[in-house]
C-alpha positions as CSV (number, residue, x, y, z in Angstrom):
1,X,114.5,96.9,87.7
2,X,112.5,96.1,91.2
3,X,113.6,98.1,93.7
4,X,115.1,97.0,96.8
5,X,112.7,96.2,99.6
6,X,115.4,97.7,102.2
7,X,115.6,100.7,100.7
8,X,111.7,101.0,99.9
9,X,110.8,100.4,103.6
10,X,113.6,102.8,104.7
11,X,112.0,105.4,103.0
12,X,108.8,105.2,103.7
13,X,109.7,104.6,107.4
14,X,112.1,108.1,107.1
15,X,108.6,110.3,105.4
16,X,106.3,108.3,107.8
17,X,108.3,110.4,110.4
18,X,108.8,113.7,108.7
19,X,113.0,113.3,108.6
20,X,115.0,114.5,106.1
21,X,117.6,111.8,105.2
22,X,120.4,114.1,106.6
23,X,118.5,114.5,110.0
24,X,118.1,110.6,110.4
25,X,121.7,110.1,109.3
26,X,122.5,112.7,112.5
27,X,119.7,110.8,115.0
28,X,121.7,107.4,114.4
29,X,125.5,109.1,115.1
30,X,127.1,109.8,111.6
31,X,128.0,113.4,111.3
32,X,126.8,115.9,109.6
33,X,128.8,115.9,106.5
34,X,128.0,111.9,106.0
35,X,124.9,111.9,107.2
36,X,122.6,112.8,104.1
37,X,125.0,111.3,101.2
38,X,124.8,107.6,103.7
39,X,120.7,107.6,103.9
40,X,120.4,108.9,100.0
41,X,123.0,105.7,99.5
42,X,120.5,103.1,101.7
43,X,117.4,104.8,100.3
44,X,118.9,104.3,96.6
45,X,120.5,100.9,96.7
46,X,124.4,101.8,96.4
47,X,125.1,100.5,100.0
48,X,124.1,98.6,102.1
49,X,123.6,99.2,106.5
50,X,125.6,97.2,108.4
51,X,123.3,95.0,111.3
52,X,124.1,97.5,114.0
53,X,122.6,100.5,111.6
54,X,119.9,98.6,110.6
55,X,119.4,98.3,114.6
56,X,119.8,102.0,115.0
57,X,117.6,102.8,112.3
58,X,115.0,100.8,113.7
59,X,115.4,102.2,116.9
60,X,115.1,106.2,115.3
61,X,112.4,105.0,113.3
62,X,110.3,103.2,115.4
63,X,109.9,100.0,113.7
64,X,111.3,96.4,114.3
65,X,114.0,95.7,111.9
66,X,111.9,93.0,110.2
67,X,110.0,95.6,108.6
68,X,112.8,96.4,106.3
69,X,113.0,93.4,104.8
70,X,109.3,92.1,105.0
71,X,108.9,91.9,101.0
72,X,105.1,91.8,101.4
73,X,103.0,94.9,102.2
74,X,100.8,93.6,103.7
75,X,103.0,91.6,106.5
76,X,105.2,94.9,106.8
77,X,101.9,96.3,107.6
78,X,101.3,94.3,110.7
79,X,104.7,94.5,111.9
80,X,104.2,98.6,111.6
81,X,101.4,98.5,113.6
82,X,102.8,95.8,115.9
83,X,105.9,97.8,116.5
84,X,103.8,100.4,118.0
85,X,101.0,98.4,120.4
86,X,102.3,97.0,124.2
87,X,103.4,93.4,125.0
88,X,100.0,93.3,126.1
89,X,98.2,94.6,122.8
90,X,99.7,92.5,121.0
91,X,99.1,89.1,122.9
92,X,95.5,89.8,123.4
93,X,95.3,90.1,119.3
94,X,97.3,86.8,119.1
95,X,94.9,85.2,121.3
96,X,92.5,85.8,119.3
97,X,94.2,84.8,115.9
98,X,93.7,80.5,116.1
99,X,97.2,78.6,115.5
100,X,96.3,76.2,113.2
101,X,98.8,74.5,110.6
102,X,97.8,71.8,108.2
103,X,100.8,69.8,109.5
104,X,98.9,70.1,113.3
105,X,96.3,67.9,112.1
106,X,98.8,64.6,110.9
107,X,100.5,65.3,114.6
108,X,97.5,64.5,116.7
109,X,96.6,60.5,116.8
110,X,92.5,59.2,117.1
């Protein structure tokens, strides 16, 4: 069975940080005794976060909420690294990337 993209990413995110799932369960307000058995749930599949968890997750985590459910690597890659870079940082890289679409060229008349 594939697993979950959610639950990979949340994961990965939690070891990328060095939390134990009971110590990010605490960081986004459940208590102590719910906080490991809630993460172990999201991490293996059993439950799903609600949208405001998801938010606070993000938030603890330091990752926009779109990495959770990027399904390809390489994307959830960017968004890591994104997630981490200034306003700034991130529009001088887009600058540079050239917004092209093959629909563009049927849009533009001779």
């Amino acid at each position: 069975m594939e697993e979950n993209i959610f639950a990979v990413r949340l994961r990965s995110a939690r070891e990328r940080m060095g939390l134990t799932q009971s110590r990010l369960g605490i960081l986004i307000g459940l208590t102590t005794s719910a906080a490991s058995p809630r993460i172990n749930r999201y991490e293996r599949e059993s439950r799903r976060p609600s949208i405001a968890t998801v938010a606070r997750l993000s938030k603890v985590l330091e990752v926009s909420p779109s990495y959770f459910y990027e399904p390809d690597n390489l994307i959830a890659e960017v968004i890591l690294r994104l997630s981490h870079m200034t306003r700034s940082e991130i529009e001088t890289i887009l600058s540079k990337i050239p917004l092209s679409h093959p629909l563009d060229q049927h849009n533009h008349s001779p």
